[in-house]
C-alpha positions in Angstrom: 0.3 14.6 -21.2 0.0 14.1 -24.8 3.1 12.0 -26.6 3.7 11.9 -30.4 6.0 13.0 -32.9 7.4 16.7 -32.3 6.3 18.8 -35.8 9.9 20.8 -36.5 8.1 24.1 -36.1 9.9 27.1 -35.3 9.0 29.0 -31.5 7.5 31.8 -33.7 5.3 29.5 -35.4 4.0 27.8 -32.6 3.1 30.5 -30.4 1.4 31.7 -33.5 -0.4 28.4 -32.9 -1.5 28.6 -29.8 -2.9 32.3 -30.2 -5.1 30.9 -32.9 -5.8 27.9 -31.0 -6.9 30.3 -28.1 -9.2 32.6 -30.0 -11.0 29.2 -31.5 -12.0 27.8 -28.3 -13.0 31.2 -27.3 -15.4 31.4 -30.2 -16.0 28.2 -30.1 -17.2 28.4 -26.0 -19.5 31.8 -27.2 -21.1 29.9 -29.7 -21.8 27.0 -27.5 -23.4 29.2 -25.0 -25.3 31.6 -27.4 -23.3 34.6 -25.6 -23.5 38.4 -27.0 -20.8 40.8 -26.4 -21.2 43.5 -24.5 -19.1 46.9 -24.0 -17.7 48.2 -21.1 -13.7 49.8 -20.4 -11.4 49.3 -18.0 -9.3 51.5 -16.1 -6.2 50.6 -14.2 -6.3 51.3 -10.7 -3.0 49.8 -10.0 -0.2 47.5 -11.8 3.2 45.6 -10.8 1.6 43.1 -8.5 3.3 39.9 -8.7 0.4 36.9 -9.4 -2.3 38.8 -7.9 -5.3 36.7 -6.0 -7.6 38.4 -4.2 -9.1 42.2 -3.6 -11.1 43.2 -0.4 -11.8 46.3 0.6 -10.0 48.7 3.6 -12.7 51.7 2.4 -13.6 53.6 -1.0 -10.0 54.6 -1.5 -7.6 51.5 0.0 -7.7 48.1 -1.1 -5.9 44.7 0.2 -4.6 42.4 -2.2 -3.0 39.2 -2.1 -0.2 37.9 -4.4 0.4 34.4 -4.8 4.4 34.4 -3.9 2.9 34.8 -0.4 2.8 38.4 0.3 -0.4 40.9 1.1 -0.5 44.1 0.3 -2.2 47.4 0.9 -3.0 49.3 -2.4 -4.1 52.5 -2.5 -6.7 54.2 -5.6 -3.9 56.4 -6.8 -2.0 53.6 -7.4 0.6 53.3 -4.9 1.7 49.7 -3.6 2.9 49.5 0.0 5.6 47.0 1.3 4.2 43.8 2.2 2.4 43.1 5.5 4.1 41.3 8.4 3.1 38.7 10.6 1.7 36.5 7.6 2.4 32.6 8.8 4.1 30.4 6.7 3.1 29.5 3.3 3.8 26.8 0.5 3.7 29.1 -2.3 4.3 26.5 -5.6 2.5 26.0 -8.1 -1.0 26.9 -7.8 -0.3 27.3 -4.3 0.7 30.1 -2.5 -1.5 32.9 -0.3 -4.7 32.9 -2.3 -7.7 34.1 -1.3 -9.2 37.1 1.4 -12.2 38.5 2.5 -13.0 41.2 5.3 -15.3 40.6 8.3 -18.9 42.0 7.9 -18.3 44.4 10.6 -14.6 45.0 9.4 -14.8 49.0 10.0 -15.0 48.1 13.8 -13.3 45.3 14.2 -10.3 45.1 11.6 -11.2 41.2 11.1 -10.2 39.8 7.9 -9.8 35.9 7.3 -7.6 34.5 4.3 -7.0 31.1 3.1 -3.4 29.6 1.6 -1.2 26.7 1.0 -0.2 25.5 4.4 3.3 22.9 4.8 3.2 20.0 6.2 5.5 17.4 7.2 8.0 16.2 4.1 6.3 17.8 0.8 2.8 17.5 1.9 0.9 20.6 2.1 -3.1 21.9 2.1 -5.5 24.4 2.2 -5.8 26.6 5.6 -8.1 29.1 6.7 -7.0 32.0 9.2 -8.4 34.7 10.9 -6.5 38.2 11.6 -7.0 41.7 12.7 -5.5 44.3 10.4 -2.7 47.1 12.7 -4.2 50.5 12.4 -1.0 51.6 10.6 -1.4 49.1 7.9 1.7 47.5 8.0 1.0 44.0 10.0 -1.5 41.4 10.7 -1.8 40.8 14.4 -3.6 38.3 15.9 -3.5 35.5 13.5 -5.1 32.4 14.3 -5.8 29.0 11.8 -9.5 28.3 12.1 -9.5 25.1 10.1 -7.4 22.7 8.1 -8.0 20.8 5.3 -7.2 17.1 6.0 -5.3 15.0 4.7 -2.4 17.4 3.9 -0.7 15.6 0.7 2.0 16.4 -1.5 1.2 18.1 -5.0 0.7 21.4 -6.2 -2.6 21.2 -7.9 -6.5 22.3 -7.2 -6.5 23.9 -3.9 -10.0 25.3 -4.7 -9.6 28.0 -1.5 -12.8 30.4 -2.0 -14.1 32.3 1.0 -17.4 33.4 1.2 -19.5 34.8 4.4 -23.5 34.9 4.4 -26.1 37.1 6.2 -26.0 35.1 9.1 -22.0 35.0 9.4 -21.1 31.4 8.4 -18.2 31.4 6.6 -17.6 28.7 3.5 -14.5 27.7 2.1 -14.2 25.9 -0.9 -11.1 22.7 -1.6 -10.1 21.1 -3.9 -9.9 17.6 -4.7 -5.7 17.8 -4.9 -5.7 16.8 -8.6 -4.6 13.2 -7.6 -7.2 12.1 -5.1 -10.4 13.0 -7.2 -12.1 9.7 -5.8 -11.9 11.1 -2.0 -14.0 13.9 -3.6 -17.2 11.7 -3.3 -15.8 10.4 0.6 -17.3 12.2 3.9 -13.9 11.3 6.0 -11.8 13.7 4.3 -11.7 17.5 3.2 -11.0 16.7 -0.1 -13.1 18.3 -2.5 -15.7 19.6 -0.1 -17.3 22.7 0.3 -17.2 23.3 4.4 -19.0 25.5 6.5 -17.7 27.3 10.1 -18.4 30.0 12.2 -16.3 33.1 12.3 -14.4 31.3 15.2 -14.0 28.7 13.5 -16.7 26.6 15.2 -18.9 24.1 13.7 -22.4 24.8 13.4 -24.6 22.5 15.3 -27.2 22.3 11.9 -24.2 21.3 9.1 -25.5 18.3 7.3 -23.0 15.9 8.3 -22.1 16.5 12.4 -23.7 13.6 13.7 -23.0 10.9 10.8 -20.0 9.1 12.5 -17.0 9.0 10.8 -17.5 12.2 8.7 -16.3 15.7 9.0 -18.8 17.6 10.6 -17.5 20.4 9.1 -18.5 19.5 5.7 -21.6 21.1 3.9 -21.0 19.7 0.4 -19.3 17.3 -1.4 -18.4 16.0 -5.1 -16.2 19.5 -6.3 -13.3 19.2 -8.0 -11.4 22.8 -7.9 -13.7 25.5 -6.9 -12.1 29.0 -7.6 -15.1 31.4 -7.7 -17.7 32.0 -4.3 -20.6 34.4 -3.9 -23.5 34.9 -1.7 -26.4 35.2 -4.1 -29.3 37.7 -3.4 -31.4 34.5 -2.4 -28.9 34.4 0.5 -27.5 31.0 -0.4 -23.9 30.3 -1.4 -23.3 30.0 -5.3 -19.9 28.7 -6.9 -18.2 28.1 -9.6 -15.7 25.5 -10.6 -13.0 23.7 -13.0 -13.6 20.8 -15.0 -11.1 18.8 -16.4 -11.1 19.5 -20.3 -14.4 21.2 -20.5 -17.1 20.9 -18.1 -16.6 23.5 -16.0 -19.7 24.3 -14.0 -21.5 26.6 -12.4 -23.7 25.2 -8.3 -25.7 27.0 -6.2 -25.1 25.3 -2.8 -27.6 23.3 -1.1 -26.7 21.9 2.2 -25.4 18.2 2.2 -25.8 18.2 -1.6 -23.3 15.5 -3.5 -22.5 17.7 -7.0 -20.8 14.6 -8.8 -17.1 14.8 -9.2 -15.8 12.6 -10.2 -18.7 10.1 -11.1 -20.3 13.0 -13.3 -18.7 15.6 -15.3 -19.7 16.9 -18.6 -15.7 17.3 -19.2 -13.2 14.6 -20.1 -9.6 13.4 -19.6 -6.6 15.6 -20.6 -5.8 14.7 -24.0 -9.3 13.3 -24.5 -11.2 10.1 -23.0 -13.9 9.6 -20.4 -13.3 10.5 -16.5 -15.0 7.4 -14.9 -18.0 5.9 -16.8 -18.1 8.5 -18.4 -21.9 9.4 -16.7 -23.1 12.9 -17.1 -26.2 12.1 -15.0 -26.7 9.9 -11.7 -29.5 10.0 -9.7 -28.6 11.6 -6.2 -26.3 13.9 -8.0 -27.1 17.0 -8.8 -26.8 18.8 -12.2 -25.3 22.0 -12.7 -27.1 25.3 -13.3 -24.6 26.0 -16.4 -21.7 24.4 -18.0 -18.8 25.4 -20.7 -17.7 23.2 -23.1 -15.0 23.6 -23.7 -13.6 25.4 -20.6 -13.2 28.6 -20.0 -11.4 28.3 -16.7 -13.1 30.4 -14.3 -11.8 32.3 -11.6 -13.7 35.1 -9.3 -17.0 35.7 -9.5 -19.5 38.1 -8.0 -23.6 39.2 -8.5 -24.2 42.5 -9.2 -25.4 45.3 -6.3 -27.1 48.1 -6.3 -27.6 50.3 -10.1 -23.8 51.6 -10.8 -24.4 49.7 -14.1 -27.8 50.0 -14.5 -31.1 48.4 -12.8 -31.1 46.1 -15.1 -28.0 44.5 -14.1 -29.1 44.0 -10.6 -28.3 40.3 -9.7 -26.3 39.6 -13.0 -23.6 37.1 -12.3 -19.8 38.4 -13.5 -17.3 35.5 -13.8 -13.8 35.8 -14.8 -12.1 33.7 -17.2 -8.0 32.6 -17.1 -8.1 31.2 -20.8 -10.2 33.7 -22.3 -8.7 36.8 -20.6 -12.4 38.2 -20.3 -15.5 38.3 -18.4 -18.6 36.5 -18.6 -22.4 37.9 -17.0 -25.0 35.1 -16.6 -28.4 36.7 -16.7 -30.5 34.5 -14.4 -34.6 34.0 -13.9 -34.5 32.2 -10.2 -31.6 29.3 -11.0 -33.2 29.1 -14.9 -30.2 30.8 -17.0 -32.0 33.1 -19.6 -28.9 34.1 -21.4 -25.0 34.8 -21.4 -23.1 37.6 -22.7 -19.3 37.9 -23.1 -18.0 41.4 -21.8 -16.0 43.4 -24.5 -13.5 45.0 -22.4 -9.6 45.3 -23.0 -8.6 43.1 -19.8 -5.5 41.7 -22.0 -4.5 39.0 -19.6 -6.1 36.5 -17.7 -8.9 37.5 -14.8 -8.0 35.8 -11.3 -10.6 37.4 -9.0 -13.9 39.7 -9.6 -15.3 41.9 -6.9 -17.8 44.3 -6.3 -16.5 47.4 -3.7 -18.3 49.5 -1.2 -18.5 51.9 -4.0 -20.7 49.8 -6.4 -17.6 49.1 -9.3 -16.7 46.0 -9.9 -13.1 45.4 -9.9 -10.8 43.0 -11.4 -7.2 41.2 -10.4 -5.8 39.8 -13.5 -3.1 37.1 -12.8 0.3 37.7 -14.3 4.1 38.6 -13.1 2.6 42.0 -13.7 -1.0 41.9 -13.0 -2.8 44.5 -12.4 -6.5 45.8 -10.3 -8.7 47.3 -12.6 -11.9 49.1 -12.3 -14.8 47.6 -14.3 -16.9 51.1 -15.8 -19.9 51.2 -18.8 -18.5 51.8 -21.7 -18.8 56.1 -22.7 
């Protein structure tokens, strides 16, 4: 927190402040990054959802969402909100805590799977990330079947960086991303603790027998990577592998594709710095045995959400273009990639209007959008006319 002399502005004055402030760095983070705009519109699919998650998909015409209070919700493409679904276990919802994110099985049109991860209590004020699996009711109204598959550990009080991605590849792994816990960044860079690690389980909840770290004693074998700070965006890439993004502290937030018992740096190297300026550490931005990012913002945009592009609803050209949503920017960003070689970066021009929690692409090739207000809404991403 910064400390100094209050200025004897008026409230009018400095929120005029911050707005300019605002559209600086934005500018400042597309000149950094060479990005172009480009048009699309959005139209609103729904609106009144309370801090707004996640989207997966029931079918072309039914979507579930999760709000962050601790309540998910089936939403239909008319707009309609239904009541919130029972059987949900309980949740620390504070903070950035809360019921965060939610994907659907694979085979979800047979079985009604769906897994979700949230802010689990613990004993006293401590809390962590948890990962459960549930079948959706046929009426729509209740999960049934709920069952924790995994744990972050330690649970620790805070309400910061829960990370809490989920993302499932073509040979039904699931990964979850955690955070480091804002307080605890060193354990980021330890193998006897979930803290921020990237881990890797069956749809049961097993641990695969080839994860990097099973037989290494006194680590978690369910760990696949290590180094992250607060990982809030998680897609499977056309390449098949796992791709993420996540925060930095005051610029340096980064974009990874995964590799298996790969260290990605945090805390030892970060291209951002201390709140209020100063180096994190050393202030290294390069160690050998840590990997590099494929792309970086300085300053931060503070991604959320992110998913590659399917199929030709926006083109064949934008097959495999990477859409990543921004909290401080309220917009989106597409990385145009060549392999993992970035070629360029183009800021979307689309009236969002507040900021962008999750991006996801649905069975019907759209993309849509969660933005993360009292009143967010789902939007559909469409080319501009």
């Amino acid at each position: 927190m910064k400390t100094g002399r209050r200025h004897p502005w008026v409230p009018g004055a400095r929120c005029l402040f911050a707005l300019l402030a605002l559209g600086v760095l934005a500018a400042l983070s597309a000149r950094a990054t060479g990005a172009t705009e480009n048009p699309m519109r959005v139209q609103t699919v729904a609106q009144g959802l309370e801090h707004p998650w996640a989207v997966a998909f029931i079918d072309e015409q039914r979507f579930l969402v999760t709000e962050r209070p601790g309540r998910m919700r089936v939403v239909h493409a008319d707009g309609r909100i239904e009541a919130p679904l029972k059987g949900l276990p309980r949740i620390d919802a504070a903070g950035q805590g809360g019921l965060l994110d939610l994907v659907t099985d694979p085979q979800f049109g047979r079985n009604r799977q769906l897994y979700f991860c949230y802010t689990e209590p613990g004993e006293g004020a401590s809390n962590g990330t948890a990962l459960a699996r549930a079948s959706l009711s046929a009426d729509l109204r209740s999960l049934e079947q709920v069952q924790v598959l995994f744990r972050q550990w330690p649970k620790m009080p805070g309400r910061h960086h829960f990370g809490c991605r989920i993302a499932i590849d073509g040979q039904g792994h699931l990964f979850l991303t955690l955070g480091e816990r804002f307080g605890a960044m060193a354990q980021a860079q330890q193998l006897d603790n979930h803290l921020g690690k990237i881990v890797r389980l069956g749809r049961d909840g097993s641990v695969p027998a080839d994860n990097p770290f099973v037989n290494r004693p006194g680590a978690r074998p369910e760990i696949w990577s290590l180094g992250h700070r607060n990982p809030q965006g998680a897609a499977i890439g056309s390449d098949g592998a796992l791709w993420i993004h996540e925060h930095g502290p005051q610029g340096g937030d980064e974009v990874n594709r995964i590799e298996r018992g790969r260290n990605y740096g945090w805390p030892v190297i970060t291209y951002g710095e201390q709140y209020g300026g100063g180096t994190i550490g050393q202030g290294l931005q390069r160690l050998e045995g840590m990997e590099q990012p494929l792309h970086q913002w300085t300053p931060s945009i503070a991604p959320s959400g992110m998913a590659f592009i399917r199929g030709d609803r926006y083109g064949a050209a934008s097959r495999g273009h990477l859409i990543v949503g921004s909290l401080r920017g309220n917009r989106l960003h597409r990385l145009v990639w060549e392999g993992q070689r970035l070629l360029r970066e183009e800021l979307i021009d689309a009236p969002i209007g507040q900021r962008v929690r999750d991006v996801r692409q649905g069975p019907d090739g759209w993309l849509y959008l969660l933005t993360d207000s009292a009143q967010g809404k789902l939007l559909r991403l469409l080319p501009a006319p």
